[in-house]
C-alpha positions in Angstrom: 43.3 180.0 255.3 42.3 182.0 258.4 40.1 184.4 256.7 38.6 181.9 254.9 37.7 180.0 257.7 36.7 183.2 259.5 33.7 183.9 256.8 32.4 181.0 257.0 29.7 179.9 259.5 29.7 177.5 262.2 28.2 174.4 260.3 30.5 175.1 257.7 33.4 175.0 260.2 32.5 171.7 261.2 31.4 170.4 257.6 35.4 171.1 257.2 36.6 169.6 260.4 34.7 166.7 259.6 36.6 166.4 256.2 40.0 167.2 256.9 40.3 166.3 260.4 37.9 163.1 260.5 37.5 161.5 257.2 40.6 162.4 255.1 43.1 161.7 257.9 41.4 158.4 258.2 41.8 157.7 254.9 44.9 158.9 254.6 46.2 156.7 257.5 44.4 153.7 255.9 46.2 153.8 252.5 49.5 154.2 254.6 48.9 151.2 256.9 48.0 149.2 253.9 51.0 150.3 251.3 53.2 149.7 254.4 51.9 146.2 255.3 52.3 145.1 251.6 56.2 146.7 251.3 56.7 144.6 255.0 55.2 141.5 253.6 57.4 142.0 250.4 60.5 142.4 252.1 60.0 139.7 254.6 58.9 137.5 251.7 62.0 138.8 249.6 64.7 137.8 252.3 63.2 134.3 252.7 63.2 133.4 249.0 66.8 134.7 249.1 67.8 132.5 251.6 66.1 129.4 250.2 67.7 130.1 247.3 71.2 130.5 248.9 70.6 127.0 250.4 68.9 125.3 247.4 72.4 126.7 245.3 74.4 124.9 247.6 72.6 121.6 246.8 72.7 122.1 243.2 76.5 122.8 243.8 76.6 119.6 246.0 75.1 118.1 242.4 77.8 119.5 240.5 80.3 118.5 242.2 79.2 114.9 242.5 79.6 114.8 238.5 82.8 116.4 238.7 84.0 113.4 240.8 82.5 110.8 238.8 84.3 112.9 235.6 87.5 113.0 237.6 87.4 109.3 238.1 86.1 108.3 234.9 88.9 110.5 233.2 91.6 108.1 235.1 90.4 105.0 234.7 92.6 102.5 232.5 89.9 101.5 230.0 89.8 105.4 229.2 93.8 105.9 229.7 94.2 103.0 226.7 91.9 105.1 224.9 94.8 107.0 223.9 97.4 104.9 223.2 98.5 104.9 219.8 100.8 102.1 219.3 100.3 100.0 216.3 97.7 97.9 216.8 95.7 95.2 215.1 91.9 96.2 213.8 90.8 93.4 216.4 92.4 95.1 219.3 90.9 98.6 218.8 87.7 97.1 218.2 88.5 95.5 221.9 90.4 98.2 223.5 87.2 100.4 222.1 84.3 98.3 223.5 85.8 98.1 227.0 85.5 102.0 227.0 82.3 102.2 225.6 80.8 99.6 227.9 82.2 101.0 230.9 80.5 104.7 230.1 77.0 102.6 229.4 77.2 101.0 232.6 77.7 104.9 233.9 74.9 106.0 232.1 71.3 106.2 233.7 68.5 108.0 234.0 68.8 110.2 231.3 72.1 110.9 232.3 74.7 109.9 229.9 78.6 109.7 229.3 80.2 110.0 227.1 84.7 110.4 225.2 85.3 112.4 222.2 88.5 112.0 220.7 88.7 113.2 217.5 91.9 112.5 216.3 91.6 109.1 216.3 89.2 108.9 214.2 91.4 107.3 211.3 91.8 104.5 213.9 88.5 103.8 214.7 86.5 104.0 211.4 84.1 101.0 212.7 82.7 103.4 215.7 79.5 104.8 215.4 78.9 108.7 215.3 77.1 110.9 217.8 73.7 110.9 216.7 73.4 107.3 216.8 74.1 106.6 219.9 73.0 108.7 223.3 76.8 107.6 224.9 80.0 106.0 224.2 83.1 106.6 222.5 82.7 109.0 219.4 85.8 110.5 216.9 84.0 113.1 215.2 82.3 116.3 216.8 82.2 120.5 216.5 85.3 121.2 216.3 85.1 125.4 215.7 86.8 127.6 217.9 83.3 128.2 219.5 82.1 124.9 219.6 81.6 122.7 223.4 85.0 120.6 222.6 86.9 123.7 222.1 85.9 125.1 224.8 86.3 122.5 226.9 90.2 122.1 226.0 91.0 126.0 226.8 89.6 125.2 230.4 92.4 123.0 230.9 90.7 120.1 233.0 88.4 122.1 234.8 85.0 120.9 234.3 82.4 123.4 233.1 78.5 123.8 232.2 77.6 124.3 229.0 74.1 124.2 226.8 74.6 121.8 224.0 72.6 119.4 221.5 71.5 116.0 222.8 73.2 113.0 221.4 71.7 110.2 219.6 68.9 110.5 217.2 67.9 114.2 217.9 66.5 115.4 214.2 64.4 118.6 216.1 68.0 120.0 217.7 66.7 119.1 221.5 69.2 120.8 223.9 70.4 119.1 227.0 72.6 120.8 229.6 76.0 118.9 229.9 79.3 119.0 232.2 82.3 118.5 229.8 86.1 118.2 231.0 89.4 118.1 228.7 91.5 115.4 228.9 94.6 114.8 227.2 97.7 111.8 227.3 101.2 112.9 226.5 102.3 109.9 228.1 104.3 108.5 224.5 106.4 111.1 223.5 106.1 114.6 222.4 102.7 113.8 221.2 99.5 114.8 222.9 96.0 113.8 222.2 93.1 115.5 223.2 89.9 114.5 224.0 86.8 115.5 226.3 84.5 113.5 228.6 80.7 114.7 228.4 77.9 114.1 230.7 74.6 114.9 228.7 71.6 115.2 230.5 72.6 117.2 233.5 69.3 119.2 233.2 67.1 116.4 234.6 69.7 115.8 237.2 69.0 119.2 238.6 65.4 119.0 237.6 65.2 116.7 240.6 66.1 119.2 243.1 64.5 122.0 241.7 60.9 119.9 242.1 61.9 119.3 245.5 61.2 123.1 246.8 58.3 124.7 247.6 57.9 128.2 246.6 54.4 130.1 246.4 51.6 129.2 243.3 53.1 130.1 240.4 56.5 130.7 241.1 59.5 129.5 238.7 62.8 128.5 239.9 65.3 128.9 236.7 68.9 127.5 236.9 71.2 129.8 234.4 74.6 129.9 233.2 76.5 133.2 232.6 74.9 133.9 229.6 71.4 134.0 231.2 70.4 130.4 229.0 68.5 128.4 230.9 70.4 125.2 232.2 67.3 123.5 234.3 63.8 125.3 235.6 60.4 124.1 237.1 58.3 126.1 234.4 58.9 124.6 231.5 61.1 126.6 229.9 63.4 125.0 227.1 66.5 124.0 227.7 69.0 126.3 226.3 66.6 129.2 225.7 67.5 132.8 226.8 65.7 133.8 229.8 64.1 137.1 229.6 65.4 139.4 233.0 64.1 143.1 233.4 66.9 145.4 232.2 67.0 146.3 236.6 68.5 142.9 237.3 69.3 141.9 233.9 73.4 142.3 235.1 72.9 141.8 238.6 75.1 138.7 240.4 72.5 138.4 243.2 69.8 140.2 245.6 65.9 140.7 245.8 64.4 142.7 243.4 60.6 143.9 242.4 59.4 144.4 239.0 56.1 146.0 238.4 54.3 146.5 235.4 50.8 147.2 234.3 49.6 143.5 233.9 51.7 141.3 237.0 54.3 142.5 239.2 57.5 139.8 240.3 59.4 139.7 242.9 63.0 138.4 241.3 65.2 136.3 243.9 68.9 135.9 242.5 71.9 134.3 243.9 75.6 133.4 242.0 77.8 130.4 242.5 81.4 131.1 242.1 81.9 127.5 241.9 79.4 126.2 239.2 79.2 129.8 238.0 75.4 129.5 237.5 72.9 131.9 238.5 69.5 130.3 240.8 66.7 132.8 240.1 63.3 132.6 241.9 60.4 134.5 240.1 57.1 134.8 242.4 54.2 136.7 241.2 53.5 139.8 244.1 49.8 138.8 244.3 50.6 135.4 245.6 53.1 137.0 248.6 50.0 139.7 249.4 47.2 137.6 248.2 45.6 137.6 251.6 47.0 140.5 252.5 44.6 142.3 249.4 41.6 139.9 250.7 41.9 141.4 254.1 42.4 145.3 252.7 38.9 144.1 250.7 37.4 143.6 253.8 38.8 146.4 255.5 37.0 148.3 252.3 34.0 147.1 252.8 33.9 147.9 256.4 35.0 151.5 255.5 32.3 151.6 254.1 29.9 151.0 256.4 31.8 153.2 258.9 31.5 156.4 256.6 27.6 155.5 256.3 27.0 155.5 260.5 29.0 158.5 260.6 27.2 160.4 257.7 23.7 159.3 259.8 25.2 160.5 263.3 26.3 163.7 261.5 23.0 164.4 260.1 21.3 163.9 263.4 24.4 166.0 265.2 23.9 168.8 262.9 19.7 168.9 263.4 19.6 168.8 266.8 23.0 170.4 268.0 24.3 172.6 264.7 20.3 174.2 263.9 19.6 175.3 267.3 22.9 176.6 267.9 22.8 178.8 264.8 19.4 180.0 265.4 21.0 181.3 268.7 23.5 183.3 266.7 21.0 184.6 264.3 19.0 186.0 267.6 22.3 187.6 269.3 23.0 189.4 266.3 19.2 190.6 265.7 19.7 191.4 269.2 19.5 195.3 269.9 21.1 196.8 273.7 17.6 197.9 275.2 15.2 196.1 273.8 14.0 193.3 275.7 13.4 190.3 274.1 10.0 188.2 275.4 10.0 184.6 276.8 8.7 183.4 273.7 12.3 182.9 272.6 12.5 180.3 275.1 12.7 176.5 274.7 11.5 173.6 276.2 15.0 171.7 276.4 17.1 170.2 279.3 20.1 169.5 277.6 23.4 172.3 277.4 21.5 173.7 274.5 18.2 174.5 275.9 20.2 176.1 278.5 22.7 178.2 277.0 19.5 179.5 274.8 17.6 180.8 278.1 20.8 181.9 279.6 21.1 184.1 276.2 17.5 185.6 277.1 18.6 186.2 280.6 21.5 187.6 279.8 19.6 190.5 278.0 17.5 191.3 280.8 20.7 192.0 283.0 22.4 193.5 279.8 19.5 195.9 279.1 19.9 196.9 283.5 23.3 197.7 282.7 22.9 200.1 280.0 20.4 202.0 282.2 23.5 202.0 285.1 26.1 202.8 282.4 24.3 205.6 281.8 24.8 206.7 285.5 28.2 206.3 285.4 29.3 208.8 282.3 28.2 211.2 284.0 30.1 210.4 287.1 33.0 209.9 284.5 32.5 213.4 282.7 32.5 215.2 286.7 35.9 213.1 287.2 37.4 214.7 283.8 36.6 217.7 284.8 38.6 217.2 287.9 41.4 216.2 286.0 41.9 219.2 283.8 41.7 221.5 287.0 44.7 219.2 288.4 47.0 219.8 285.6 46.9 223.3 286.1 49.5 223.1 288.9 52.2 221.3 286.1 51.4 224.6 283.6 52.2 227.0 286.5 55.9 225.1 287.1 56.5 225.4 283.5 55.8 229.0 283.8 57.8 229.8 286.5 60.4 228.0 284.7 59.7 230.1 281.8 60.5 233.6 283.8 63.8 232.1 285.5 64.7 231.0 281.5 64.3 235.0 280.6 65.7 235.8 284.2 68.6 234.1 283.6 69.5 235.5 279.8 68.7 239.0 280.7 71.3 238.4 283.6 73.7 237.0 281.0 74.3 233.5 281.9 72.9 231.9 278.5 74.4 228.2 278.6 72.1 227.8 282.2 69.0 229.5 280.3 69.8 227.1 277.0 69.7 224.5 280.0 66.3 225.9 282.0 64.8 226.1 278.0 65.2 222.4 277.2 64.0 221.2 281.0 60.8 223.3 280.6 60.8 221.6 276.9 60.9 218.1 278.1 58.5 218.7 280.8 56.0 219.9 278.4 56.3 217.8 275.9 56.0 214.6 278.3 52.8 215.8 279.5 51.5 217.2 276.2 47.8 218.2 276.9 47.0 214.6 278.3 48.0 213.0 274.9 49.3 209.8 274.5 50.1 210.2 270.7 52.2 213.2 269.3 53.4 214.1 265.9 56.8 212.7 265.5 58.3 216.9 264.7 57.0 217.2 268.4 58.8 213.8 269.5 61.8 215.2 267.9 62.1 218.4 269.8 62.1 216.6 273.3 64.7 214.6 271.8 66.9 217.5 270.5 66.7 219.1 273.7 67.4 216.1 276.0 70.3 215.7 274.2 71.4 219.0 274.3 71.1 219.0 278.2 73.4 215.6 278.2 76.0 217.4 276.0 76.2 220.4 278.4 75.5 218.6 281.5 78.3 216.3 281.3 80.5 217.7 278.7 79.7 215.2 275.8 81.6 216.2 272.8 79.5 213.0 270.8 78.7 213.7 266.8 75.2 213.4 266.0 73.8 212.8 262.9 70.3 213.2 261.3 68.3 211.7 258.7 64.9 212.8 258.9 62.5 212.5 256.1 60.3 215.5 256.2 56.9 213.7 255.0 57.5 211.6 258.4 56.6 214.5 260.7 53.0 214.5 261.0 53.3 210.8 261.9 51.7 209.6 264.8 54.4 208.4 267.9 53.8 207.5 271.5 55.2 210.1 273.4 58.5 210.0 275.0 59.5 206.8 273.8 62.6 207.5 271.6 64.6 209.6 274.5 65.2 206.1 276.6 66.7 204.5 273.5 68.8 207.5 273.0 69.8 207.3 276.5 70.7 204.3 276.2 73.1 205.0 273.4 74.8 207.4 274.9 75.3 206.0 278.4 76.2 202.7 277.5 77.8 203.2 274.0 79.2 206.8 273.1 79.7 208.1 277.0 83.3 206.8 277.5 84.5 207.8 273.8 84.8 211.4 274.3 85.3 213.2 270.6 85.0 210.0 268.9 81.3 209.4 270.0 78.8 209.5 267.0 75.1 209.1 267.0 72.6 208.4 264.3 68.7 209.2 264.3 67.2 208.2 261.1 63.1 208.5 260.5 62.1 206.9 257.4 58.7 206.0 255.6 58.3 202.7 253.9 55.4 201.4 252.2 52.4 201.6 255.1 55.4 201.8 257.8 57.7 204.3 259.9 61.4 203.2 260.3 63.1 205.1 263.6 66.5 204.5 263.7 69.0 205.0 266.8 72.2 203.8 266.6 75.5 204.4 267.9 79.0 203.6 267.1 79.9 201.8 270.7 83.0 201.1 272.2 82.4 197.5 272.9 79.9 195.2 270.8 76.3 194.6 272.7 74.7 191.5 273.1 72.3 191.6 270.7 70.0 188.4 271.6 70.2 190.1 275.1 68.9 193.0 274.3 66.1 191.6 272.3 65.0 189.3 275.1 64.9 192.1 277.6 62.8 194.1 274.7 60.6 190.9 274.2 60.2 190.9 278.3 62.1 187.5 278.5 64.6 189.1 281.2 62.0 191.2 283.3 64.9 192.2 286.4 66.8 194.2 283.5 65.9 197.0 281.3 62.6 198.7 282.4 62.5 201.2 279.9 63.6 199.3 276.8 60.7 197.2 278.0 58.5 199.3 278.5 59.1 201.4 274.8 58.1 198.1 273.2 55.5 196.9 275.3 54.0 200.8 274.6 54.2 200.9 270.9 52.5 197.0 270.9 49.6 198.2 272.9 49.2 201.5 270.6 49.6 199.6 267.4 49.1 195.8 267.5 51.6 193.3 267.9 52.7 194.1 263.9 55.2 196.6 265.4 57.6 197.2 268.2 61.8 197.4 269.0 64.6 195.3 268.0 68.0 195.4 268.0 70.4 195.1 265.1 74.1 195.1 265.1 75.5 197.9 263.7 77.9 196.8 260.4 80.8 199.6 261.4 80.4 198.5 264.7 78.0 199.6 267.1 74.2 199.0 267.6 70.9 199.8 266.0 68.2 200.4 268.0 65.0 200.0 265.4 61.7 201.0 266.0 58.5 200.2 263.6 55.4 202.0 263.7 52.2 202.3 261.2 52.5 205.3 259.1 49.2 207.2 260.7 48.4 211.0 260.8 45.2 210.2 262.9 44.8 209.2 266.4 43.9 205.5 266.2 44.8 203.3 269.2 44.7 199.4 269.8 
């Protein structure tokens, strides 16, 4: 991404800034603002219908249990007690006992809302009484009787009034279905006997109808009462009564909650809540375009104005990039065209008071005085070549110690005393190796002889009897390294790791190549575990009181080689500490 940004030019740069920084972020923050609104609106839309439909429940229940009092009281009264009495009577006194019932559950019945006793085995007894579908209430002997069937039902529930879909009564030839509450009742009053028989209020739809017309709820909505079974028991759209209602397969066994199905055509938003004590189900279904209606209305607008937003800033973009962009890169086609000594006329000049006009005339300027100082550079090489020339007569004092230290090395052997010559040998090694002809880089072979002889001096200077062990690869030789920056890292083993360990003391130098790279290794197997996050930070400079010269061995091979390499510290598996160097694999002098 960099370097592809680096290629390109500067009206390019900003053609892309413009895009991704300016208009897609826009964009992007519009279509997040607007998905978020909606989901907001939905939610907040979601938990109102849910309450409203909690509370609109609990008047339905309120319903519910009205009938079930009426039932309960109906169920008691004489007129339907005598109903099951089966002494011997005369046909007269049925006929009697039988139109006191029947008149009692008319004067109950109203508004579509009727009442009704089956009893069917009496029906021997009453052979004058007419059936079912003659009749929308009353007294009836004859009815389903299947183990499936409403009556049957009703007896297993033992009292306990319950909602079920069922045909209407009277003359109903096209099956019409009419929600009804239906309660067993039974008399074993004479004997061991029992008859049973079941009170039915047909017509409990349109008793619930009422409520359901009463609430508001957004343009087209449905409200839909249900039983268990998902048939519908009363609804404001029309829906027949008994038919299944279709639920998405989400929600299709859910008791109650908010839920949102989407589709390609519509999207609803499904509001559901359970009755334990009717054991119905009240569903709200509202269309998602009537919650966000005006919340797409204003996102239209919102468009539009987008719109017209992206078209100003295409106009002030074309004007920025004529008047700011065009001279700006004529400017950069002139410095490159520009050649050290040859002076540019005042033609190039422009007639322009604004930042432009005057960074172009500064650029003109700025040749003059840059075409000055090449004459004065000039000057100053020379002055530069008579101060080299001072500085190789200087280092001819350092050569004439390492001479003398040269005769007191033979001096010393000829008079026998070889361990202080060995000694005298690797001084006058290290010294010359650390100036090295006014070099900064050496070949890593050279590196490695100042090391083996500053380690030799610390094994016969202090009586170190430490192991060393090493793991050169030969290819690695002619390799580039700063000069003198392994010996403070193996110092640094050897005083703070391997000193105190006498015989026991080992130490590893490893030089491997990998890939473009040089691994330099320096480890030791230490007598206590280092802090290695501490040493990295001094390394990294983070802790500038402490370790100068682990500092200053990274900071070196950074400023050699690029910020690519440098030192770290590892922790030593066996125990111990790594001291890892990385440096390009280069044969050639080539500094940062």
């Amino acid at each position: 991404m960099v370097k592809w940004l680096s290629r390109m030019n500067l009206i390019q740069k900003l053609v892309v800034f413009f895009v991704f920084l300016i208009v897609i972020p826009i964009l992007v923050a519009y279509w997040i603002v607007s998905v978020k609104v909606a989901k907001i609106t939905e939610d907040q839309m979601g938990d109102t219908l849910f309450q409203l439909v909690k509370t609109s429940h609990l008047t339905l229940d309120r319903d519910v249990m009205s009938v079930d009092g009426t039932t309960e009281k109906l169920m008691f009264t004489p007129e339907t007690q005598l109903m099951f009495d089966t002494t011997e009577l005369s046909e007269y006194d049925r006929l009697q006992k039988y139109l006191v019932l029947d008149k009692l559950l008319t004067n109950y019945s109203k508004s579509g809302v009727n009442f009704s006793v089956f009893i069917p085995e009496l029906a021997d007894g009453y052979p004058f009484a007419p059936a079912s579908s003659v009749k929308e209430n009353g007294v009836f002997f004859s009815c389903d009787l299947s183990p499936s069937g409403w009556f049957q039902t009703a007896i297993n529930a033992r009292g306990t009034g319950i909602i079920r879909v069922m045909n209407e009564l009277g003359n109903n030839p096209h099956g019409v279905k009419t929600a009804a509450y239906i309660r067993g009742m039974s008399n074993n009053t004479l004997g061991d006997r029992t008859i049973a028989g079941v009170l039915v209020m047909t017509g409990l739809d349109s008793l619930l109808q009422k409520d359901l017309e009463s609430l508001k709820i957004p343009k087209d909505g449905q409200i839909v009462l249900l039983d268990k079974s998902n048939s519908v028991l009363a609804n404001t759209a029309g829906l027949e009564i008994g038919g299944l209602f279709s639920l998405p397969k989400q929600i299709f066994r859910s008791s109650e909650g908010v839920y949102i199905d989407r589709d390609d055509k519509e999207s609803w938003l499904y509001a559901i809540h359970t009755s334990e004590n009717s054991d119905t189900k009240l569903l709200f279904k509202i269309p998602i375009r009537s919650i966000i209606g005006q919340h797409e209305s204003m996102r239209e607008l919102v468009n539009y104005l987008m719109i017209v937003y992206f078209c100003i800033l295409l106009l002030a973009s074309i004007y920025f990039f004529r008047h700011i962009l065009s001279p700006l890169s004529r400017l950069a086609r002139l410095s490159r065209s520009f050649e050290p000594g040859r002076p540019l006329t005042n033609e190039y000049k422009v007639k322009r008071g604004d930042e432009i006009g005057l960074l172009n005339n500064a650029f003109i300027e700025m040749t003059k005085r840059l075409n000055q100082t090449i004459h004065d550079k000039y000057d100053l090489e020379l002055k530069h070549k008579e101060a080299e020339l001072t500085i190789l007569h200087s280092q001819i004092n350092p050569h004439l110690l390492y001479n003398t230290l040269e005769s007191i090395f033979w001096r010393t052997t000829i008079e026998g005393n070889e361990e202080s010559a060995e000694m005298i040998r690797d001084l006058s090694l290290l010294m010359r190796i650390g100036l090295s002809r006014g070099k900064t880089l050496i070949p890593i072979s050279e590196e490695l002889k100042h090391i083996e002889a500053y380690v030799r001096l610390q094994q016969k200077r202090n009586n170190y009897e430490f192991k060393i062990h090493w793991d050169i690869e030969e290819r690695t030789k002619s390799y580039l390294i700063p000069k003198v920056v392994m010996q403070p890292l193996v110092e640094n083993a050897i005083l703070h790791g391997i000193r105190k360990m006498n015989n026991e003391g080992e130490l590893w130098i490893s030089i491997k190549g990998k890939d473009e790279q040089v691994e330099i290794r320096i480890g030791d197997n230490g007598y206590r575990a280092a802090d290695i996050g501490k040493l990295n930070a001094i390394a990294n400079g983070e802790l500038p009181e402490m370790g100068f010269g682990i500092q200053n061995v990274n900071r070196r091979i950074k400023l050699h080689f690029g910020e690519g390499y440098g030192l770290v510290f590892e922790a030593r598996p066996e125990g111990g500490t790594y001291a890892v160097m990385i440096i390009p694999a280069n044969a050639e002098e080539t500094q940062m």
